[in-house]
C-alpha positions as CSV (number, residue, x, y, z in Angstrom):
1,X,9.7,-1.1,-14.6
2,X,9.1,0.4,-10.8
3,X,6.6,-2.5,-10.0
4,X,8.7,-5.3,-11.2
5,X,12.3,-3.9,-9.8
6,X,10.3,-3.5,-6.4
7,X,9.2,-6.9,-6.0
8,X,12.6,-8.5,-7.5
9,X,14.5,-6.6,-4.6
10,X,11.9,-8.1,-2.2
11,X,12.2,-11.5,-3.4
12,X,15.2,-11.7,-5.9
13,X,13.9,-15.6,-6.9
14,X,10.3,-15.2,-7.3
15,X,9.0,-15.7,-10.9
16,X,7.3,-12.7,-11.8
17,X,4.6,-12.3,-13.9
18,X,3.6,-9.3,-15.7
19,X,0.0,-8.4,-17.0
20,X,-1.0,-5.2,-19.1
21,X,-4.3,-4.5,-19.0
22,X,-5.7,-3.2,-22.8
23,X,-6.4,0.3,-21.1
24,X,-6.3,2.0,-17.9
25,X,-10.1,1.6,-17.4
26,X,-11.3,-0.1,-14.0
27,X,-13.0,-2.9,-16.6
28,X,-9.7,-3.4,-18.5
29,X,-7.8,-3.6,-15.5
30,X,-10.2,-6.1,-13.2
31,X,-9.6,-8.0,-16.7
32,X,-6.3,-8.1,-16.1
33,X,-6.8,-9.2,-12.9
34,X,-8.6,-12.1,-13.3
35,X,-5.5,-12.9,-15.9
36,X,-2.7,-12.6,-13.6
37,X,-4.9,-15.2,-11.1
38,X,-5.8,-17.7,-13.8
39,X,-2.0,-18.0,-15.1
40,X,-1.3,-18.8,-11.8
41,X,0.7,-15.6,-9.6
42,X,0.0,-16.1,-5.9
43,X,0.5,-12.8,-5.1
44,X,-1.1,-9.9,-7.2
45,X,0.2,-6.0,-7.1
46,X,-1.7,-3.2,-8.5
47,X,0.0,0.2,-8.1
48,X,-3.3,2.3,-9.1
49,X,-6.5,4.1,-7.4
50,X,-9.6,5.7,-8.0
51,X,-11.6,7.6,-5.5
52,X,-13.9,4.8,-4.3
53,X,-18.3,4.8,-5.6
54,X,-20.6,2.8,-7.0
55,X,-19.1,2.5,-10.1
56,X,-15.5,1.3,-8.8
57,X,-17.7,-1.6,-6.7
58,X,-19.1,-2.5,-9.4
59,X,-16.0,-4.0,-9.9
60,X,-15.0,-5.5,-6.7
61,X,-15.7,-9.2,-7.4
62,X,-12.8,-8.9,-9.6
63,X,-10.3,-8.4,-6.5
64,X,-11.9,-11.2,-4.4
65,X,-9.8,-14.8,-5.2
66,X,-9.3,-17.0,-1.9
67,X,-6.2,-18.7,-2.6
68,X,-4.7,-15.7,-3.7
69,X,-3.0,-12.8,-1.6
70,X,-4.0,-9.1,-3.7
71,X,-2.4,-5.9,-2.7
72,X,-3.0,-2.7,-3.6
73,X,-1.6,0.9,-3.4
74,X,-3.3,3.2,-1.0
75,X,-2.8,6.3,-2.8
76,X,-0.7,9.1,-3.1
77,X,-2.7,12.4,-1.8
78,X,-3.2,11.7,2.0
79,X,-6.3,11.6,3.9
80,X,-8.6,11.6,1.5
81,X,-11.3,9.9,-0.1
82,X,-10.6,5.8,0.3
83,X,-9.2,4.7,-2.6
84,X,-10.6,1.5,-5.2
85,X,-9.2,-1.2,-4.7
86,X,-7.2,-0.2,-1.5
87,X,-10.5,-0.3,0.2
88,X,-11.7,-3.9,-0.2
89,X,-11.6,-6.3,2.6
90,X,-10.3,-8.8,0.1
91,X,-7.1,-6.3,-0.6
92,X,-4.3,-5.5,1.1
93,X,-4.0,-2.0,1.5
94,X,-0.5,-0.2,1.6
95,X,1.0,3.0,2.6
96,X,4.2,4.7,2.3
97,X,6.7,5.3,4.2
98,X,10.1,7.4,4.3
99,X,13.6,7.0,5.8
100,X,16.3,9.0,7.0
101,X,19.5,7.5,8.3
102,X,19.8,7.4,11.9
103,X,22.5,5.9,14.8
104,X,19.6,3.9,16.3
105,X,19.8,-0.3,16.1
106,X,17.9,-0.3,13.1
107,X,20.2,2.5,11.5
108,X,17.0,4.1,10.2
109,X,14.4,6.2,11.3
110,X,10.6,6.2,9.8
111,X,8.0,8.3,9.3
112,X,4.7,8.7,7.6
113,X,5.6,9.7,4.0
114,X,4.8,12.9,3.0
115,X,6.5,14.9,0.3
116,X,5.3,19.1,0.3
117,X,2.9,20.0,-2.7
118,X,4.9,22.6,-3.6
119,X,7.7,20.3,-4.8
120,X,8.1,18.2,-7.9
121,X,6.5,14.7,-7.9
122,X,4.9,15.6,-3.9
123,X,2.2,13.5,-2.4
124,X,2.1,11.8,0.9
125,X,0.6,8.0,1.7
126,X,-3.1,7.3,1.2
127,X,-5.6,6.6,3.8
128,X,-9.0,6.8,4.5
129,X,-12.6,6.1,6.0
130,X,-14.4,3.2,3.4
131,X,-18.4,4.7,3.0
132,X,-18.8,1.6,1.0
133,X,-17.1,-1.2,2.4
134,X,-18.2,-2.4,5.7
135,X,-15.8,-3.3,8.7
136,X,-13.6,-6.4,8.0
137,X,-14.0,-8.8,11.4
138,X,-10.0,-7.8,11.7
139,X,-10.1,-4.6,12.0
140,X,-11.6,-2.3,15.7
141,X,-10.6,1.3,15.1
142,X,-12.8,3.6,16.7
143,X,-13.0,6.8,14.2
144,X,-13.9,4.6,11.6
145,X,-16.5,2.2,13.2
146,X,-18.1,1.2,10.3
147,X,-16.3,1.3,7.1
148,X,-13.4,-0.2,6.3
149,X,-10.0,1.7,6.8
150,X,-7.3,2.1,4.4
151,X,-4.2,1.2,5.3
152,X,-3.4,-2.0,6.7
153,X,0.4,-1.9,6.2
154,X,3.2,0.3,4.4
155,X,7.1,0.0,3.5
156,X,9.1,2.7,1.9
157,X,7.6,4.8,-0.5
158,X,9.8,7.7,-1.3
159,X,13.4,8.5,-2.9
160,X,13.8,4.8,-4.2
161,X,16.6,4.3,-6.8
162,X,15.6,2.6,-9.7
163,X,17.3,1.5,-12.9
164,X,15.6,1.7,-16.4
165,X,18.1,1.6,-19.0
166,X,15.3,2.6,-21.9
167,X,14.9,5.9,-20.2
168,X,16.6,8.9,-22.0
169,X,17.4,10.5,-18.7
170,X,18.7,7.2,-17.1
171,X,19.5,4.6,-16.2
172,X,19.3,5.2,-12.5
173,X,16.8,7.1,-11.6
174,X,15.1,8.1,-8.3
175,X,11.4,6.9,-7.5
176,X,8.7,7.2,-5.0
177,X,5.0,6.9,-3.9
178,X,2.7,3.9,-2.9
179,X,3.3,2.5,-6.1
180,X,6.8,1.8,-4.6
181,X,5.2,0.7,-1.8
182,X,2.5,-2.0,-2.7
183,X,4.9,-4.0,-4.8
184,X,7.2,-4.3,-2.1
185,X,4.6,-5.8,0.4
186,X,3.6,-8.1,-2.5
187,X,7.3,-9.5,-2.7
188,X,7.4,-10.0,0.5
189,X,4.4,-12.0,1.0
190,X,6.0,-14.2,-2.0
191,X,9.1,-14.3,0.1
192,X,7.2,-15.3,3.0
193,X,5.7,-18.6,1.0
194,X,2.0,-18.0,2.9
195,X,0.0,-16.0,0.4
196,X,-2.0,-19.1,-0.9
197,X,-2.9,-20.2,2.2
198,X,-3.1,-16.7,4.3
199,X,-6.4,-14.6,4.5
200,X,-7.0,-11.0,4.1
201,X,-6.4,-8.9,7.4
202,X,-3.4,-11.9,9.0
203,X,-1.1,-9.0,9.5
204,X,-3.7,-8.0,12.2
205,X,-2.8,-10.8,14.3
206,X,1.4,-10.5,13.6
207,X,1.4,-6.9,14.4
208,X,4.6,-7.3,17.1
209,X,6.4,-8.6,14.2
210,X,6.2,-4.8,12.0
211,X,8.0,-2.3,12.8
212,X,5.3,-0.1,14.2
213,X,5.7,3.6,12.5
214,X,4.8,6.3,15.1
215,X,5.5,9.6,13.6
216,X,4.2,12.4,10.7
217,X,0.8,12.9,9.1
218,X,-0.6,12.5,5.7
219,X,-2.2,15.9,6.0
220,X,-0.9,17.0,2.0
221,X,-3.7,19.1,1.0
222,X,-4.2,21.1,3.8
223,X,-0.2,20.8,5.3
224,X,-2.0,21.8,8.6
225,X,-0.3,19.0,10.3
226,X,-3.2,16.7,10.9
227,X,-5.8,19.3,11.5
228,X,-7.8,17.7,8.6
229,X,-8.7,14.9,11.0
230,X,-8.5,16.6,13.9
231,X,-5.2,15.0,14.7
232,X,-7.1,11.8,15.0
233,X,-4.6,8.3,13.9
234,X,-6.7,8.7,10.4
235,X,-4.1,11.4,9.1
236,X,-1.4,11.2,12.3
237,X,1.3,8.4,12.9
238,X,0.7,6.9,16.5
239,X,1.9,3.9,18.7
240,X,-0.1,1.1,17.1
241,X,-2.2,1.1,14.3
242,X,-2.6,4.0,12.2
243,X,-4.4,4.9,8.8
244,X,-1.3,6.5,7.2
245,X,0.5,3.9,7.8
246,X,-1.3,0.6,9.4
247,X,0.2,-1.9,11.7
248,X,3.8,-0.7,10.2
249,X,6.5,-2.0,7.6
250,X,8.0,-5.4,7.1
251,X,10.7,-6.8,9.9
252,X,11.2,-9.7,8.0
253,X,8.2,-12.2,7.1
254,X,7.3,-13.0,10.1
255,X,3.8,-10.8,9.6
256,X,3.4,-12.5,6.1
């Protein structure tokens, strides 16, 4: 329900396909994968993670369909491990974001998502250092020379109404994390009309047209306030590109 009303309100007239994978195991769900691309989505979401290793590669062939624009959640505890399939370089990776009303031009403010442990449903956006997917040609941030870095983008990810009328304390009910997020970016590449035709990492060279998010950490475990990378722009928003967060949130399509 979460994934499908996130990319309706992204792109209200898109055709939307829905696969179930048979089980929540990485095989099942590269399965369904390969399902969603063969019956012909252009666009691909999947709102789940696993700590990456050799045994989530072994399934990385299955996110890997030129033609086809895949996106995938970043993960919900912070600067941690990089998460499967976030971390391929055939994958869009996103992140989460919150908002606060504010009397700027936007009428928002924006900040790294990040939601104390010690409350219900906490977490904070996903990112990481890949140790098993080299550098995409796209990306040149320094911390993480060699590996590929998790996140390349992010939009809202946190106190998201929702409504579910099958739910016994519904219908409306309140919603967050990256699997908010991921969906989102997916219907707005659909809005955008490029994701057959766009490669992995185009945001990179669109980055003017995000909104570029510059504040908070991911730092959930440790709430230490980015000491867990040594305040480096793997855990802590900055001007530009960033791990919590990536190149920023959707203005528009223009970056799609």
């Amino acid at each position: 329900t979460l994934d499908v009303s996130m990319v309706s309100a992204a792109c209200p007239h898109c055709k939307i396909i829905v696969v179930e994978a048979s089980s929540p195991q990485l095989n099942s769900l590269a399965t369904a994968e390969d399902t969603a691309v063969k019956l012909g989505a252009a666009v691909v979401s999947n709102s789940y993670g696993a700590p990456e290793g050799a045994f989530t590669q072994m399934e990385a062939k299955y996110y890997d369909h030129p033609g086809h624009t895949i996106v995938a959640s970043s993960g919900d505890s912070g600067y941690t491990t990089a998460q499967f399939p976030a971390n391929l370089a055939s994958v869009t990776a996103v992140g989460g974001t919150q908002l606060t009303p504010a009397t700027n031009a936007r009428g928002w403010d924006e900040t790294v998502w990040f939601t104390p442990s010690t409350s219900f449903s906490g977490g904070a956006s996903g990112s990481g250092c890949s140790a098993w997917v080299a550098k995409p040609s796209w990306q040149h941030d320094p911390a993480c020379s060699e590996g590929r870095t998790v996140a390349d983008v992010s939009a809202v990810a946190w106190n998201v109404a929702v409504y579910d009328s099958s739910l016994p304390y519904g219908p409306w009910v309140v919603a967050g994390g990256t699997s908010v997020a991921s969906p989102l970016i997916a219907g707005t590449y659909a809005l955008a009309g490029n994701a057959t035709t766009v490669a992995p990492g185009n945001e990179y060279a669109h980055a003017s047209s995000l909104f570029d998010v510059t504040t908070g950490n991911n730092d959930w475990i440790n709430n230490s306030h980015g000491a867990v990378c040594a305040h480096d722009y793997l855990c802590v928003a900055k001007k530009g590109y960033d791990a919590p967060t990536g190149l920023g949130t959707p203005d528009g399509t223009s970056a799609f």
